[in-house]
C-alpha positions as CSV (number, residue, x, y, z in Angstrom):
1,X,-18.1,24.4,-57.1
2,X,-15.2,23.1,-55.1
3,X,-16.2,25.2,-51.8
4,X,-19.3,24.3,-52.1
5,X,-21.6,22.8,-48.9
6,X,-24.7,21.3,-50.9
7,X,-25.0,17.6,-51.2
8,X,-25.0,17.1,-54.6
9,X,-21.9,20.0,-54.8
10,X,-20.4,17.6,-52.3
11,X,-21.1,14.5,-54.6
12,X,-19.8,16.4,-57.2
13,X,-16.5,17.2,-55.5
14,X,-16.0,13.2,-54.6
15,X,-16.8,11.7,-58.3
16,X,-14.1,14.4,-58.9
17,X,-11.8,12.7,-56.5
18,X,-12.2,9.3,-57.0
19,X,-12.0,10.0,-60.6
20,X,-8.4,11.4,-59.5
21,X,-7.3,8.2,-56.9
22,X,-8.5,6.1,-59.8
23,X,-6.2,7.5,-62.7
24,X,-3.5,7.6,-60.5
25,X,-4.2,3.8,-59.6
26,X,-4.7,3.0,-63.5
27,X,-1.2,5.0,-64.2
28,X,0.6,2.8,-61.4
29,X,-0.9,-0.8,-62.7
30,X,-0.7,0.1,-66.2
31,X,2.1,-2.4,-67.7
32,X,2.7,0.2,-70.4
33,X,2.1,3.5,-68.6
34,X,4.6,5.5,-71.7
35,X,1.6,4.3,-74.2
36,X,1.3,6.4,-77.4
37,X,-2.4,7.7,-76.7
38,X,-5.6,6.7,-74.5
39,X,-6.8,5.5,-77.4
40,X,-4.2,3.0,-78.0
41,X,-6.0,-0.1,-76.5
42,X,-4.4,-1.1,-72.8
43,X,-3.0,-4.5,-72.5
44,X,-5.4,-4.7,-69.1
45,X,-9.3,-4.2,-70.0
46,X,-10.1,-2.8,-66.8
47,X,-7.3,-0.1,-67.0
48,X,-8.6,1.0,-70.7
49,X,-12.3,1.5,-69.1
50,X,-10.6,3.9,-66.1
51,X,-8.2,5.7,-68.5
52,X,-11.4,6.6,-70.5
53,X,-14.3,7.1,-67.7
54,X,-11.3,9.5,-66.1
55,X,-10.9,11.3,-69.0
56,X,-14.8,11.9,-69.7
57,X,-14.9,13.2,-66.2
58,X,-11.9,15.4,-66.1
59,X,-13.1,16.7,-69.6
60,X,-16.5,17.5,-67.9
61,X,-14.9,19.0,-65.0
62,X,-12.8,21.5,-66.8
63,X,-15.9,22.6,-69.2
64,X,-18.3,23.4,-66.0
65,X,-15.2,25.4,-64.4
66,X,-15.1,27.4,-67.5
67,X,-18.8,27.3,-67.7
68,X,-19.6,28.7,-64.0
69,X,-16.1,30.8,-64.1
70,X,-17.0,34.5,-63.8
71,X,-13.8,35.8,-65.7
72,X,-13.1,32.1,-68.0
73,X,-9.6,33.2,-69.4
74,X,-8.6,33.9,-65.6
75,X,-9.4,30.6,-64.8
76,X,-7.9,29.2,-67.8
77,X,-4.6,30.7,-67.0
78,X,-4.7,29.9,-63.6
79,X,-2.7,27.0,-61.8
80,X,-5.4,24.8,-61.5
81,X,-6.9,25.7,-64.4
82,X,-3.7,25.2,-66.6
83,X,-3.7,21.7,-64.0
84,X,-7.4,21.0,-65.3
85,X,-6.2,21.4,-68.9
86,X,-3.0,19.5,-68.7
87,X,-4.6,17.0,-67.1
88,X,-6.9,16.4,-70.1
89,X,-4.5,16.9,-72.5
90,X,-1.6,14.5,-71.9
91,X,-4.2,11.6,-71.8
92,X,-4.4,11.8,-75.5
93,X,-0.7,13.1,-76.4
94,X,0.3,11.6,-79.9
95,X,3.1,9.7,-80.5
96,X,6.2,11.4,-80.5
97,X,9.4,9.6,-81.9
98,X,12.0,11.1,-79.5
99,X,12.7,9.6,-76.6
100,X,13.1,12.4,-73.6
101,X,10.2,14.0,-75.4
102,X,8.2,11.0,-74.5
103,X,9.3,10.9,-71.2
104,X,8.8,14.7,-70.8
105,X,5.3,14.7,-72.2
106,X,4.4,11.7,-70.7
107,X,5.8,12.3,-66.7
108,X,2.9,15.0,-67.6
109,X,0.3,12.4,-67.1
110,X,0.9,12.9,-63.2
111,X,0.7,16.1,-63.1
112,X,-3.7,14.7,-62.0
113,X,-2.3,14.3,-58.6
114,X,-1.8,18.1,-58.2
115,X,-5.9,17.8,-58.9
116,X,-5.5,16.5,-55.6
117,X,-4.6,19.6,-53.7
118,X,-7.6,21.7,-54.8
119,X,-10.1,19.5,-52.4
120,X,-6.7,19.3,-49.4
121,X,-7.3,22.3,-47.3
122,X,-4.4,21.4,-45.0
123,X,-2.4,22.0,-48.2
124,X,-2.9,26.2,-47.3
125,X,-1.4,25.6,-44.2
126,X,1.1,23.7,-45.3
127,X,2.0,26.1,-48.2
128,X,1.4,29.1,-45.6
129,X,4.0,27.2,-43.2
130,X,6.7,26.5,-46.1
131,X,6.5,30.5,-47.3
132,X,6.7,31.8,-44.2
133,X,9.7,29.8,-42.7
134,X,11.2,29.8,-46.3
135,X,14.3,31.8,-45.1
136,X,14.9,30.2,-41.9
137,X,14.8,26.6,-43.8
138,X,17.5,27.8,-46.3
139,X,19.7,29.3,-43.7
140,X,19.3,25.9,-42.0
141,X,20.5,24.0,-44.8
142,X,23.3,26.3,-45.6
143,X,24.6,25.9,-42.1
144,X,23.8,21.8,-42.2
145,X,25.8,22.2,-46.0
146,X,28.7,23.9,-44.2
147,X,29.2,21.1,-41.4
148,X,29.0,18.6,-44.0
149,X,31.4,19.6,-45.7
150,X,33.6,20.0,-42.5
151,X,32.8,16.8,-41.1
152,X,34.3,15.6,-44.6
153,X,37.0,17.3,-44.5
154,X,38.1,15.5,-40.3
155,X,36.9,12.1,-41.8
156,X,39.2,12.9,-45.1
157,X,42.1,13.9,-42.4
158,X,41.4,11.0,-40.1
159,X,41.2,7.8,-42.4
160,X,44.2,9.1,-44.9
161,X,46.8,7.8,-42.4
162,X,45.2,4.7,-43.4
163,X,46.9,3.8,-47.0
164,X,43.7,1.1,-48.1
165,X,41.4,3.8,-47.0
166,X,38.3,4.5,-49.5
167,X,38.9,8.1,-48.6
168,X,41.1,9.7,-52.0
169,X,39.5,13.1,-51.5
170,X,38.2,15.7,-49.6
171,X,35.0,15.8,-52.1
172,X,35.1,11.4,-51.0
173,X,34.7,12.5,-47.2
174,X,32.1,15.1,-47.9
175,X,29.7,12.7,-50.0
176,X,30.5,10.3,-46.7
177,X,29.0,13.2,-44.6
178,X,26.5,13.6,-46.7
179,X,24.7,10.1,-46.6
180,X,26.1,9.0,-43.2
181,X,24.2,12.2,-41.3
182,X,20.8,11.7,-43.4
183,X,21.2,8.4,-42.4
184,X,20.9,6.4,-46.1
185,X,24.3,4.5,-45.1
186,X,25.4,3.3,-48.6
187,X,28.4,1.7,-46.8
188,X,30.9,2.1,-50.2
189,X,33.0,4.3,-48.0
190,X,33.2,3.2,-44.6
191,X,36.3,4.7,-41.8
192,X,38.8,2.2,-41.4
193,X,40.2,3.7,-38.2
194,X,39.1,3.9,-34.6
195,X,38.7,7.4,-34.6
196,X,36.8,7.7,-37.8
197,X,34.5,5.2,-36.4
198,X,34.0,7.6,-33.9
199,X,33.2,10.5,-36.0
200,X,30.8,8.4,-37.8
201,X,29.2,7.6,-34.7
202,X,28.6,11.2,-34.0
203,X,27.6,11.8,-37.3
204,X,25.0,9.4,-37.1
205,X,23.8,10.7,-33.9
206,X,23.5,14.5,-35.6
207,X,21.7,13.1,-38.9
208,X,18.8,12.6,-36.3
209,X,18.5,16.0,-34.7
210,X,19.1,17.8,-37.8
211,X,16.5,15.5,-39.4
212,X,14.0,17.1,-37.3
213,X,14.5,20.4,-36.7
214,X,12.8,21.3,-39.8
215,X,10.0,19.6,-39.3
216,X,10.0,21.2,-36.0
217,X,10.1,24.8,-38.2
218,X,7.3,23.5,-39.9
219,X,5.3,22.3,-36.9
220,X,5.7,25.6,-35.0
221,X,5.1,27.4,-38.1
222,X,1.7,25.7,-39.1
223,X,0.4,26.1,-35.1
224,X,1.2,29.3,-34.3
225,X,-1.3,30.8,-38.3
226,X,-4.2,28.1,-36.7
227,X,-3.7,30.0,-33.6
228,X,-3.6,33.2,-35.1
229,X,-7.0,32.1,-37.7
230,X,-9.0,30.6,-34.7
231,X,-8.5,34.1,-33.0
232,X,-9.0,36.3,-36.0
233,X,-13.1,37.7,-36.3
234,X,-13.9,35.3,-34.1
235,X,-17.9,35.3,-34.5
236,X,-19.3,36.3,-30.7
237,X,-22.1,34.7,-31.2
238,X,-21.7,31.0,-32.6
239,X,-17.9,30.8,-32.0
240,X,-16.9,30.1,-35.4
241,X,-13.2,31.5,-36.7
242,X,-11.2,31.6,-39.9
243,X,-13.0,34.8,-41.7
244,X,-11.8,36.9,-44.0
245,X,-10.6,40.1,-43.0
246,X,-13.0,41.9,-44.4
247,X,-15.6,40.0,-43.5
248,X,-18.1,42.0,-41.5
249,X,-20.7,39.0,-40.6
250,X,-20.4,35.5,-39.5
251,X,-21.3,33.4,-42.9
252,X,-22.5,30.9,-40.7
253,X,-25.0,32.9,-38.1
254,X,-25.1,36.2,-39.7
255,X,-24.2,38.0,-36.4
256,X,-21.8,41.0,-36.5
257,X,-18.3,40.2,-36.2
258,X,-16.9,43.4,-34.7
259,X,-18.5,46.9,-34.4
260,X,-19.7,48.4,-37.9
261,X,-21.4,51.5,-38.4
262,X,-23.1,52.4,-40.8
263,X,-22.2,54.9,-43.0
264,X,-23.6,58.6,-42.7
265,X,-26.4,59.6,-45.0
């Protein structure tokens, strides 16, 4: 149902979705979003109505996946399936007295926006992107981790000639690093001295670059598997890209992708 190209499985797919953008809306207007159940009655009419009309439809949704699901346990166990159901089941959660259970239970309630995702096909590519460059990323914040906690250490060195300086220890100068080069500038330590003024400036000036060389990762990462999906089984005949593997005929024309022969009687 969710690949579908009909118009009414495309209808289908955007009740699904606005049923989605609409509980999240209700969730962020709702004055008592840690209520006890969906049936407790909202404080705001209107936000009553949605919580309900968004359950019904989730409800439905799950039952027809199961319904039209060749293999329904598979499904059921499956991360959008287990979203589906979770989805469902925290709208009617019962009380429960302790607190961080509450909370726990509760935060679940916005677990609809992974819904979200299932109708985002950007979202492959993304998660493609992220897996692939997963090693190079955490190398990358090693090494960024590493001159942090150097650039802590000079700053710690500089500003203790200083007597009034905010600076007591080494772990001070490294949490200095930390938010001065990601560029959040709580200003509760600040360098006293002209050369640690400098050091912040260059700091500064590296939170930047460093700032966007991941996305950079990202970026290359993402362009170069479009590249390589526009070019794979490429259909001769109507152009279109992006087939399986396996895929022996264009599912839009019909035409033969690559040379097949038919096997020998």
């Amino acid at each position: 149902m969710l690949e579908t190209k009909t118009v009414s499985g495309r209808t289908y797919n955007a009740v699904v979705f606005g049923a989605i953008l609409l509980s999240v809306l209700a969730l962020m207007m709702d004055p008592n979003p840690l209520s006890t159940s969906i049936y407790q009655r909202s404080a705001v009419g209107w936000i009553y109505l949605i919580h309900n009309s968004c359950l019904a439809v989730f409800a439905v949704d799950f039952l027809l996946n199961l319904y039209v699901s060749e293999k329904p346990l598979k499904y059921l166990f499956s991360f959008y399936g287990l979203i589906d159901l979770l989805a469902i089941v925290f709208f009617v959660i019962p009380q429960i007295r302790s607190e961080i259970l509450l909370w726990i239970f509760k935060f679940g309630r916005i677990l609809r926006v992974f819904k979200l995702l299932r109708f985002i096909d950007e979202a492959k590519v993304l998660g493609t992107a992220l897996q692939r460059s997963a090693r190079t990323i955490v190398v990358y914040l090693f090494f960024v981790f590493m001159l942090q906690v150097v650039l802590g250490y000079f700053i710690f060195v500089i500003e203790s000639v200083n007597p009034d300086s905010p600076f007591k220890t080494m772990g001070n100068g490294v949490y200095w690093a930390i938010v001065t080069m990601t560029t959040v500038g709580y200003g509760d330590y600040v360098p006293q001295t002209a050369l640690g003024r400098l050091l912040a400036s260059v700091v500064m000036m590296l939170g930047f670059g460093i700032i966007a060389i991941p996305t950079g990762i990202l970026t290359y990462s993402g362009v170069r598997q479009q590249r390589q999906e526009s070019t794979a089984n490429k259909c001769p005949a109507c152009g279109r890209s992006g087939h399986r593997n396996d895929a022996v005929h264009c599912d839009r024309c019909g035409a033969l992708l690559r040379d097949h022969k038919s096997p020998s009687v």
